[in-house]
OpenMM code with the backbone's topology and positions (N, CA, C; nanometers):
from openmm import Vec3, app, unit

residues = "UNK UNK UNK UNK UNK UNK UNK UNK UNK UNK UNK UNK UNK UNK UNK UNK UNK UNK UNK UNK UNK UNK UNK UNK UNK UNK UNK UNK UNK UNK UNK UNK UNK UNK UNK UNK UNK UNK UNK UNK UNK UNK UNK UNK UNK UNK UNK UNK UNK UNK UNK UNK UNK UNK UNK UNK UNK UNK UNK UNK UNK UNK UNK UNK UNK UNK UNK UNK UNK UNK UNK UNK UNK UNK UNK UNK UNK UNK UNK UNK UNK UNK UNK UNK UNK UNK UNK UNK UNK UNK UNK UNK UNK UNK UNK UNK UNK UNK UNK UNK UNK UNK UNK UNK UNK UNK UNK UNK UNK UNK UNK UNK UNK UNK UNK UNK UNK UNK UNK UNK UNK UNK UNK UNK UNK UNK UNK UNK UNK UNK UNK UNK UNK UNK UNK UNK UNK UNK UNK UNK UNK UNK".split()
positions = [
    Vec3(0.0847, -0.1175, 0.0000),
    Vec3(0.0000, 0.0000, 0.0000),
    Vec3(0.0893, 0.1240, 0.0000),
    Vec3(0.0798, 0.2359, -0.0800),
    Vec3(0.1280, 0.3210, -0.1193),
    Vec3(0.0089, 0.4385, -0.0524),
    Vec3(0.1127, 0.5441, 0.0071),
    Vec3(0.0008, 0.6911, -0.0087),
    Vec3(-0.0629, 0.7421, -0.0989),
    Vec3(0.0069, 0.7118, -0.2330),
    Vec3(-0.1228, 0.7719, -0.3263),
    Vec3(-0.2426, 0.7305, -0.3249),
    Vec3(-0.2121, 0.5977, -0.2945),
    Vec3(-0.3243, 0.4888, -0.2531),
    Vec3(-0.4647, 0.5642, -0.1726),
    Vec3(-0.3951, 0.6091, -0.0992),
    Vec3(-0.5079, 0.6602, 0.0309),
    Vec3(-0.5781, 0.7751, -0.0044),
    Vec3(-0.7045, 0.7792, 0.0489),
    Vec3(-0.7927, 0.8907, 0.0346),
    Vec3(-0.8319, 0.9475, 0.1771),
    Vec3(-0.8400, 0.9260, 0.2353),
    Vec3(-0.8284, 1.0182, 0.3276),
    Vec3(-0.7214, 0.9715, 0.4780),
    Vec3(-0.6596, 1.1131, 0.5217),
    Vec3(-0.5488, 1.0542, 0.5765),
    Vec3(-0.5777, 1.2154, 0.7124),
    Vec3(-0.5588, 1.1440, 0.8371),
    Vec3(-0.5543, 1.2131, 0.9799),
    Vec3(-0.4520, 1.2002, 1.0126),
    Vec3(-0.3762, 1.2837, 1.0264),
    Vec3(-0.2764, 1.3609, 1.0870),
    Vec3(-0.1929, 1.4814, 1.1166),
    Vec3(-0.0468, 1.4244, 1.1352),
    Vec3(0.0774, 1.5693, 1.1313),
    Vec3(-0.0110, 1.6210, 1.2475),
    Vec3(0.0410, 1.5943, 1.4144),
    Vec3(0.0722, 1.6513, 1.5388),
    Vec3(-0.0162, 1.7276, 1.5677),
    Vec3(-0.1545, 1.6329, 1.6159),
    Vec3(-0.2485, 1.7141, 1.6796),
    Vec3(-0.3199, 1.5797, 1.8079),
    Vec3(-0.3798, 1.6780, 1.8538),
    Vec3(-0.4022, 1.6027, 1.9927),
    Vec3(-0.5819, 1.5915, 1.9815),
    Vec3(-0.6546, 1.4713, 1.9875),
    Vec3(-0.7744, 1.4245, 1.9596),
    Vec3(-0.7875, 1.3833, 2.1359),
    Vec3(-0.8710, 1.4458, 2.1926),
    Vec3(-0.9301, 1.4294, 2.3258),
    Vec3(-1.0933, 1.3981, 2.3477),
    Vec3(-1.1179, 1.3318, 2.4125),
    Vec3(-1.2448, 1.2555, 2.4330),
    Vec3(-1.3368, 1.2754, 2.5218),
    Vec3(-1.2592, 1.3484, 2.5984),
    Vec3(-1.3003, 1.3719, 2.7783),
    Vec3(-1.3938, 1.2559, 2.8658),
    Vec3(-1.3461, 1.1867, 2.8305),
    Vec3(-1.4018, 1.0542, 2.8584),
    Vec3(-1.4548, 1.0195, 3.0534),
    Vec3(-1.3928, 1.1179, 3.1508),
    Vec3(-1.3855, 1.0857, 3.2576),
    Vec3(-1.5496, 1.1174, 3.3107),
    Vec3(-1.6094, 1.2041, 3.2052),
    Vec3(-1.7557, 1.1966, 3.2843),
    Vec3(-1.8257, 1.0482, 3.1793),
    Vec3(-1.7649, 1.0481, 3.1366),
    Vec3(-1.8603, 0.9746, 3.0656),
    Vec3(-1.8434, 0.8184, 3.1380),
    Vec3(-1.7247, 0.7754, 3.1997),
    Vec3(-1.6687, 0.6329, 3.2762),
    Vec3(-1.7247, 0.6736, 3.4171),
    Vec3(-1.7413, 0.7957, 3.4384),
    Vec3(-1.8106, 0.8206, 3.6092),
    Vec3(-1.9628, 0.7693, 3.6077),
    Vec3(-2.0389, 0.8433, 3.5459),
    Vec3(-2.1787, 0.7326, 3.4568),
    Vec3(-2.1959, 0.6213, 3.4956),
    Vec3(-2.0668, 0.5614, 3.4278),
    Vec3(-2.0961, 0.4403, 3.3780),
    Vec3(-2.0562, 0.3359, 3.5154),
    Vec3(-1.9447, 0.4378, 3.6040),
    Vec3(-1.9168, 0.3470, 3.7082),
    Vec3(-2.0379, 0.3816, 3.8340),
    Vec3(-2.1231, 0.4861, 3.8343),
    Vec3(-2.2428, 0.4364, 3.9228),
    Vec3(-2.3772, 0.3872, 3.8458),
    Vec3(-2.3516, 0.3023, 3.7423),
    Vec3(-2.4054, 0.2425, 3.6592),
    Vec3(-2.5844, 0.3231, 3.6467),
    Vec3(-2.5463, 0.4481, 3.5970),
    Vec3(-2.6642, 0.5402, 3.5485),
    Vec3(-2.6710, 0.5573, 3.4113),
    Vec3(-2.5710, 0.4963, 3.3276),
    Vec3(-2.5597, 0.4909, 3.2204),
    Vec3(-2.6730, 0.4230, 3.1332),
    Vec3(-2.7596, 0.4384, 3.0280),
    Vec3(-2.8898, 0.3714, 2.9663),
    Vec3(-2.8151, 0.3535, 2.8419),
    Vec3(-2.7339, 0.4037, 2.7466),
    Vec3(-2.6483, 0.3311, 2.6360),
    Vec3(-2.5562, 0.3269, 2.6327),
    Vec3(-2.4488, 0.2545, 2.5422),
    Vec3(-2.3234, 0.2840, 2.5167),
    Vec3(-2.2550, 0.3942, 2.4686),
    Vec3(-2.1489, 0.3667, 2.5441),
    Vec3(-2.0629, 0.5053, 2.5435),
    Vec3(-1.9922, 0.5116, 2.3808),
    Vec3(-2.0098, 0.6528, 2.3533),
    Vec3(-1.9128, 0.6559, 2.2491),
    Vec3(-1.7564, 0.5729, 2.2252),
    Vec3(-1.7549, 0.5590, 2.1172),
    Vec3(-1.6025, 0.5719, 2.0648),
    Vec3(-1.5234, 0.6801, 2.0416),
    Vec3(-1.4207, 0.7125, 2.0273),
    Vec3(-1.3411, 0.8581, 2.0098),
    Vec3(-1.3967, 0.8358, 1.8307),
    Vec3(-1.3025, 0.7709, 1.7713),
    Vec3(-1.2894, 0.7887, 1.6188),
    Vec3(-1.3416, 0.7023, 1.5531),
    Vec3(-1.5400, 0.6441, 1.4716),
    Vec3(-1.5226, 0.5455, 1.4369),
    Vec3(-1.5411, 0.5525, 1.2547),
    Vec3(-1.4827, 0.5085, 1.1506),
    Vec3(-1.5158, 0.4841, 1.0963),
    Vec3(-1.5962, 0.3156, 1.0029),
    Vec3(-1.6895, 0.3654, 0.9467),
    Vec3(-1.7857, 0.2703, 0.8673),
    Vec3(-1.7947, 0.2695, 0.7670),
    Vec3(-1.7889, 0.1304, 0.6819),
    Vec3(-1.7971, 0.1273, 0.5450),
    Vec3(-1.6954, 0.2180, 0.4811),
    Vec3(-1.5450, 0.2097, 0.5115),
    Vec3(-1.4913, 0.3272, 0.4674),
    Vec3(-1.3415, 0.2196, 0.3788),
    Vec3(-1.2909, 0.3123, 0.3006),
    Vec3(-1.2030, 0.2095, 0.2540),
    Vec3(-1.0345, 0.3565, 0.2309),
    Vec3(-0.9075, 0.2614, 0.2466),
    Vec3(-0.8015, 0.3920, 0.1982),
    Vec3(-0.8013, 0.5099, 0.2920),
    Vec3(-0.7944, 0.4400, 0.4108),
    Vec3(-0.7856, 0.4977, 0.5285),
    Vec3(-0.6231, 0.5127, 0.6064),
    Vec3(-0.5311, 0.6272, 0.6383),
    Vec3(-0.4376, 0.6777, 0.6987),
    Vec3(-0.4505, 0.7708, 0.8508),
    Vec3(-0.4323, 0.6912, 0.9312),
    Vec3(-0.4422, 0.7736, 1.0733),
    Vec3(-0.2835, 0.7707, 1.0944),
    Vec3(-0.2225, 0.9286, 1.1141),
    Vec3(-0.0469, 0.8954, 1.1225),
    Vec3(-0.0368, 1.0125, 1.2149),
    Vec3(0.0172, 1.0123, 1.3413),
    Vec3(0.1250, 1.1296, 1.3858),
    Vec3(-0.0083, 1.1943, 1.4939),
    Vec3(-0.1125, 1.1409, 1.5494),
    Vec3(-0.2045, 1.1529, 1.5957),
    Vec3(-0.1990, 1.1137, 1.7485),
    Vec3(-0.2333, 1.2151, 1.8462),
    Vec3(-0.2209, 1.1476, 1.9620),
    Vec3(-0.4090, 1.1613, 1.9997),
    Vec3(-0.4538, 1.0682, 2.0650),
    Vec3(-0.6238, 0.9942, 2.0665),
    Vec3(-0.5703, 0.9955, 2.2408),
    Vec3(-0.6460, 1.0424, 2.3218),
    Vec3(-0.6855, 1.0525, 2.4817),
    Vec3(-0.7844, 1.0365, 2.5103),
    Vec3(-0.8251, 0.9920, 2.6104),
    Vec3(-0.9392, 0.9838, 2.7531),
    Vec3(-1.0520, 0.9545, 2.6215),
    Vec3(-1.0529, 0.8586, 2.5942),
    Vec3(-1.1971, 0.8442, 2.5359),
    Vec3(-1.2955, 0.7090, 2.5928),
    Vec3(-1.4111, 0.7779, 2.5870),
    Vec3(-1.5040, 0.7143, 2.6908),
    Vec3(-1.5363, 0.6055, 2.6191),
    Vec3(-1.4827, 0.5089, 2.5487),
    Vec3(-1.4878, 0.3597, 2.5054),
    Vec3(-1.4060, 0.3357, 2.3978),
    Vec3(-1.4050, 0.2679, 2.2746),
    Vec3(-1.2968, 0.2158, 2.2065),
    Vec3(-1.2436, 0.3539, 2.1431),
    Vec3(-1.1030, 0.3689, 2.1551),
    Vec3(-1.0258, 0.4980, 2.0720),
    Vec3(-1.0592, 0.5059, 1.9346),
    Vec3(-0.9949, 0.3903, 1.8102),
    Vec3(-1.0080, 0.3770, 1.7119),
    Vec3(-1.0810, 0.2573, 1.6499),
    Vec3(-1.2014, 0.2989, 1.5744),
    Vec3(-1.3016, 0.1878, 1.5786),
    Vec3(-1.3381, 0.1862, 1.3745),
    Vec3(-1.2387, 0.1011, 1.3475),
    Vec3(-1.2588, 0.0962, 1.1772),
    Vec3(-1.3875, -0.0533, 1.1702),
    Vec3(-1.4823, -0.0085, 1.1173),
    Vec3(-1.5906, -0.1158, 1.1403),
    Vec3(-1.6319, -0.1378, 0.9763),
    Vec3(-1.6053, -0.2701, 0.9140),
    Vec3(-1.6739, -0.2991, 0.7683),
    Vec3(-1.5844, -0.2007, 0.6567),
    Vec3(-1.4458, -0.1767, 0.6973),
    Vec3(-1.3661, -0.0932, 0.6447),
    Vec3(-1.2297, -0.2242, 0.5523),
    Vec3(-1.1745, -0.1527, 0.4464),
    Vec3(-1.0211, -0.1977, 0.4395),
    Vec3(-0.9524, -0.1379, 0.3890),
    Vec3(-0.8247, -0.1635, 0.3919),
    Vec3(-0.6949, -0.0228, 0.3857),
    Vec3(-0.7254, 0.0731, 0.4360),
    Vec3(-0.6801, -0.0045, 0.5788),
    Vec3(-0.7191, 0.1103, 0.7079),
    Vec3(-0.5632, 0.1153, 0.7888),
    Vec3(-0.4854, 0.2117, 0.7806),
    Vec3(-0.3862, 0.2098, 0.8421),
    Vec3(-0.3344, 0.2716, 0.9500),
    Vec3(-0.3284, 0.2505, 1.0729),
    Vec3(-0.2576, 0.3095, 1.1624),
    Vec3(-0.1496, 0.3347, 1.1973),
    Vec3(-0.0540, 0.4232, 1.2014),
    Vec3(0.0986, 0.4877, 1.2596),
    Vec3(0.1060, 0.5777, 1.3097),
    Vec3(0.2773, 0.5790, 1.4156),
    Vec3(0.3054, 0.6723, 1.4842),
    Vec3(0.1345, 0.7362, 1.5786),
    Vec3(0.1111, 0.6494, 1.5946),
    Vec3(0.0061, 0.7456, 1.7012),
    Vec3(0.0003, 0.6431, 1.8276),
    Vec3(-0.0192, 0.7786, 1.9479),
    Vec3(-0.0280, 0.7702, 2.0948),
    Vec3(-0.1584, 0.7609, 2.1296),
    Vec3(-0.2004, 0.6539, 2.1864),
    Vec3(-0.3404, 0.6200, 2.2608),
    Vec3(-0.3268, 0.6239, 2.4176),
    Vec3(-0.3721, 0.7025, 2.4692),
    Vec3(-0.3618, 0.7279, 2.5911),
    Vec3(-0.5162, 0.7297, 2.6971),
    Vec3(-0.5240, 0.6507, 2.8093),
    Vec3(-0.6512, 0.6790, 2.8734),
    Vec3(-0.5258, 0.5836, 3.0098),
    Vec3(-0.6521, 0.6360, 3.1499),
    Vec3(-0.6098, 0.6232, 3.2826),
    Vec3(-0.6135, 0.4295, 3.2773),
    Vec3(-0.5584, 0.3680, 3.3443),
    Vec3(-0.5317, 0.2393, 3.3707),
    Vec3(-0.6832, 0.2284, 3.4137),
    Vec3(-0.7711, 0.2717, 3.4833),
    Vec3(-0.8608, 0.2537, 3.5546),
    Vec3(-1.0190, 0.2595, 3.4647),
    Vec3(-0.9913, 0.3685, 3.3558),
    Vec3(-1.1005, 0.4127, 3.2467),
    Vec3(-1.1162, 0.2525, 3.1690),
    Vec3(-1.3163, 0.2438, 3.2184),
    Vec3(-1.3324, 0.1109, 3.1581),
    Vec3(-1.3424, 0.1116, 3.0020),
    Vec3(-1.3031, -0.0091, 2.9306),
    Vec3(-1.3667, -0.0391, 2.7784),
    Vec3(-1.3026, 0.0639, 2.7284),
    Vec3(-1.1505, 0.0926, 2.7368),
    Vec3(-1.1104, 0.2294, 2.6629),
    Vec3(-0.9711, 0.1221, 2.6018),
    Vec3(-1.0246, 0.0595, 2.4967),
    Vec3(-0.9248, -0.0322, 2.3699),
    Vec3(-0.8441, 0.0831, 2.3019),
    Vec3(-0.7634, 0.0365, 2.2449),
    Vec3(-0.6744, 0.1100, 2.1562),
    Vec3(-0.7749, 0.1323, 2.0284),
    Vec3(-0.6977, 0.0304, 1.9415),
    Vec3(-0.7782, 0.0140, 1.8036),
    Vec3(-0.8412, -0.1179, 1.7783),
    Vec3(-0.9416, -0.1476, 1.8089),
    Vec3(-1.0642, -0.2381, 1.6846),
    Vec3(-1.0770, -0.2590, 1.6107),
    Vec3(-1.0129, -0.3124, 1.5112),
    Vec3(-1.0149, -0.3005, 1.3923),
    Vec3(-1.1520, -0.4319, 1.3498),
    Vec3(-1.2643, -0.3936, 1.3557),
    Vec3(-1.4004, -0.4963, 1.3248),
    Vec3(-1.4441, -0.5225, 1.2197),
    Vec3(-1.4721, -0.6486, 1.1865),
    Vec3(-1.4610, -0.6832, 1.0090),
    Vec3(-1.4409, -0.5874, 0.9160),
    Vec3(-1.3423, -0.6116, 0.9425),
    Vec3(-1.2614, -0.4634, 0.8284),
    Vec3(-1.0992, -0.6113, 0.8034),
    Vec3(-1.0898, -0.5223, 0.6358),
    Vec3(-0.9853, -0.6148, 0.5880),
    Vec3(-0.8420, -0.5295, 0.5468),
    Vec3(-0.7686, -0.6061, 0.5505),
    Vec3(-0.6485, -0.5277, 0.4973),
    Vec3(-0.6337, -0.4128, 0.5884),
    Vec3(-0.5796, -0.4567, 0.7310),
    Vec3(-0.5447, -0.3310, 0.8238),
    Vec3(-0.3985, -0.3374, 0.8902),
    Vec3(-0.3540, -0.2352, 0.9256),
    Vec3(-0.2288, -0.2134, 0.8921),
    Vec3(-0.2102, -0.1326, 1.0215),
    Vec3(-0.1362, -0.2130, 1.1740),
    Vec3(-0.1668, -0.0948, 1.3071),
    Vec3(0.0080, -0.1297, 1.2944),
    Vec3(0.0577, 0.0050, 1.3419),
    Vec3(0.2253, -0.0275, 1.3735),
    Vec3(0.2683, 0.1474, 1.4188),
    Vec3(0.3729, 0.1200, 1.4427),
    Vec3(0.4854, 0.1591, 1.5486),
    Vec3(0.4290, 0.2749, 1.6382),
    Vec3(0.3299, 0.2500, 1.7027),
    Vec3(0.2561, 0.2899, 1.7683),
    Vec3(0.2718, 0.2749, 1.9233),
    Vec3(0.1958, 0.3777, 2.0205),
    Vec3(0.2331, 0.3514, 2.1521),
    Vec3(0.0835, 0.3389, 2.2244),
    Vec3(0.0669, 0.2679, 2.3022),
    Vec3(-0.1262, 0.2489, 2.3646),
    Vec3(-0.1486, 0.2107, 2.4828),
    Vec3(-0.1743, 0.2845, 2.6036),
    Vec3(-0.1961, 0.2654, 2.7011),
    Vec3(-0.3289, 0.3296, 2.7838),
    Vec3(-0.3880, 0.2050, 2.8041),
    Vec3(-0.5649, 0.2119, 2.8210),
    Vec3(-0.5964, 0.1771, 2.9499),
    Vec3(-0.7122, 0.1542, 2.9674),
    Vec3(-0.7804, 0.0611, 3.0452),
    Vec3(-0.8291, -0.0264, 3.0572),
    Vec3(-0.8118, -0.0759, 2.8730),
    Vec3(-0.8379, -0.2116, 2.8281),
    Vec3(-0.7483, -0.2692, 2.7672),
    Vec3(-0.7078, -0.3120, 2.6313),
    Vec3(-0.6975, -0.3854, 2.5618),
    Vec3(-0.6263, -0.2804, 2.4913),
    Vec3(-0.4837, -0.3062, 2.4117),
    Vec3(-0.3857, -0.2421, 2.3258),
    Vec3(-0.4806, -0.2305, 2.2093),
    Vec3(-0.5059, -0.3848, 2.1410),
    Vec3(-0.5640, -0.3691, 2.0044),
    Vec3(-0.6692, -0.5012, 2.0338),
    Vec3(-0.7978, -0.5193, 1.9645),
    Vec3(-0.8458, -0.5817, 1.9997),
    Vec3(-0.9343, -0.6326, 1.8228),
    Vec3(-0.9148, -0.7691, 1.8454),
    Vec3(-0.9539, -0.7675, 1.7039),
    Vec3(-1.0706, -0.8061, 1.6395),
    Vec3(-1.1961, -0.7914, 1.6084),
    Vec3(-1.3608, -0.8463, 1.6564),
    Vec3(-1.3957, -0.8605, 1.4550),
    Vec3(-1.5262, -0.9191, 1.5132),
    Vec3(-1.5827, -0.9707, 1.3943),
    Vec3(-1.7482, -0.9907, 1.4448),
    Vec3(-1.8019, -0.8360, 1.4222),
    Vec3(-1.8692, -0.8354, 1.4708),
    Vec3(-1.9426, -0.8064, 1.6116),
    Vec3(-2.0814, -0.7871, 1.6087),
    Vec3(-2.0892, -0.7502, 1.7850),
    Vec3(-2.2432, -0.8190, 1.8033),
    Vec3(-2.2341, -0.9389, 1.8339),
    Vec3(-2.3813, -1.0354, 1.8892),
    Vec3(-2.4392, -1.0952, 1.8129),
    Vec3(-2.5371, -1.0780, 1.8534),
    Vec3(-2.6311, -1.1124, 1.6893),
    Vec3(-2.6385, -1.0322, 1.5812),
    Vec3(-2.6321, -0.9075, 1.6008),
    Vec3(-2.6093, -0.8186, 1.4637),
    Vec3(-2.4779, -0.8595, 1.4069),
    Vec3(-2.3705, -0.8975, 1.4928),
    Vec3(-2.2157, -0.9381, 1.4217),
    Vec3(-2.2114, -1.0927, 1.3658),
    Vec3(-2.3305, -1.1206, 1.3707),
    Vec3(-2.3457, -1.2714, 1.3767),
    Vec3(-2.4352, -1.2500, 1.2205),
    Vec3(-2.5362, -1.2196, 1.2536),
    Vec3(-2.6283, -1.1668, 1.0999),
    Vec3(-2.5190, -1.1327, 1.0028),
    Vec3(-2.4534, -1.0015, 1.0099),
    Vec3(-2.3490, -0.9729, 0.8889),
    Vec3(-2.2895, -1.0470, 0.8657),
    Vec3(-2.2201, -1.1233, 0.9594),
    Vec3(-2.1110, -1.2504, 0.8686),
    Vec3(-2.0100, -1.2003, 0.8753),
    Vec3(-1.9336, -1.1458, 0.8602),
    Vec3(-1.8429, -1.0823, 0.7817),
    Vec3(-1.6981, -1.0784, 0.8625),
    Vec3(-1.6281, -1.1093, 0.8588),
    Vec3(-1.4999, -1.1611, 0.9474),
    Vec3(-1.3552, -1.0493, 0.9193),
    Vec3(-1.2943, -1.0531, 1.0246),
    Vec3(-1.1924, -0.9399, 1.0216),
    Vec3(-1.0889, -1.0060, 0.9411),
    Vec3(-1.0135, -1.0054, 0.8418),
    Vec3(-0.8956, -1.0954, 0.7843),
    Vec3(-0.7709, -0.9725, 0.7347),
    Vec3(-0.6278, -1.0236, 0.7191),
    Vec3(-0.5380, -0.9901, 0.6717),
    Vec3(-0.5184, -0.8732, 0.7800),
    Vec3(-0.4997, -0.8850, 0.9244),
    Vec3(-0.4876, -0.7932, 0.9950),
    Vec3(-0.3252, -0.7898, 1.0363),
    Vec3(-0.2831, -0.7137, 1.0197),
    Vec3(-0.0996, -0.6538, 1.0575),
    Vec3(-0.0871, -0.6270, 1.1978),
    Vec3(0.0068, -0.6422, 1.2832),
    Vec3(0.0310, -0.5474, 1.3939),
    Vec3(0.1471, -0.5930, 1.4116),
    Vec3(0.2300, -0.4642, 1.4180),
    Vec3(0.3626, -0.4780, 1.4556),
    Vec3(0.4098, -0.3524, 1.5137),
    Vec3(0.5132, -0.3579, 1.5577),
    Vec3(0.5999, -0.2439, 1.6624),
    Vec3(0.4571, -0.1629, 1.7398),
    Vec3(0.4514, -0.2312, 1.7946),
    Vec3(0.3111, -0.1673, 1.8967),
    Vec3(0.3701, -0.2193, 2.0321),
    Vec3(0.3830, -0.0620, 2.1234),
    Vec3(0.3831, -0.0856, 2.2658),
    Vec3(0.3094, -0.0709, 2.3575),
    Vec3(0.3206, -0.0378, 2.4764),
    Vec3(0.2284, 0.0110, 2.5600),
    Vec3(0.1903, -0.0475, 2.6688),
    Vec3(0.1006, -0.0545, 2.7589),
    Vec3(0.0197, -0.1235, 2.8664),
    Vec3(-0.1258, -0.1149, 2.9218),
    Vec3(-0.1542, -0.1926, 2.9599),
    Vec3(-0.3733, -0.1815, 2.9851),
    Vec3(-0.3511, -0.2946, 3.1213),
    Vec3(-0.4885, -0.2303, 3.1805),
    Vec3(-0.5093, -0.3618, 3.2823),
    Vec3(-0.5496, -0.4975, 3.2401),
] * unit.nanometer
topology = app.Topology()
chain = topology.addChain("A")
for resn in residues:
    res = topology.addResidue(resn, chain)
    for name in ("N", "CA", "C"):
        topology.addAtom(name, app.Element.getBySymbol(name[0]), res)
């Protein structure tokens, strides 16, 4: 995959914040009635570049590519408190051809988490996550 390749591309050194801490306070005196956002999700999207991006405090999954491919992630900082629930790095959910690397991610969940689907609606679509990359990815989660 080449950049010309790509059509739309997030980055060059900006800071994406979520403010996620009212939204996990909610949820931890369980007054919450739906699910909490994601910071960034895209759908049905294809020729995707997230580079040089730092993603914070977001009140459930950071980066959420759903039914997507040539979806690429680099150089970006995922940051939320050890304690902030359901706060994943990147998801990459039946989405094909994804590409997460030299990246840094420290959550309250899960670095990268890789799904196919969500219940019976993920069960109805069918549709399975394949050809997924991850490399030079650091970080820590509970």
């Amino acid at each position: 995959m080449t950049l010309s390749l790509f059509r739309i591309f997030i980055g060059e050194n900006g800071t994406i914040d979520g403010q996620g801490d009212v939204w996990w306070n909610v949820w931890r005196q369980r007054t919450l009635k739906f699910t909490k956002p994601n910071l960034v999700e895209f759908v049905n999207s294809r020729d995707i570049i997230i580079s040089n991006v730092i993603f914070k405090n977001s009140p459930f999954w950071n980066i959420h590519p759903i039914y997507c491919s040539n979806f690429v992630v680099r150089f970006v900082t995922i940051l939320a408190p050890r304690d902030s629930p359901n706060t994943d790095g990147i998801d990459p959910d039946s989405s094909s051809n994804v590409c997460i690397e030299d990246s840094y991610i420290s959550t309250g969940d899960n670095l990268v988490a890789v799904k196919s689907g969500w219940d019976d609606y993920g069960i109805a679509y069918g549709i399975p996550s394949s050809n997924i990359t991850v490399k030079r990815v650091s970080g820590s989660s509970t």
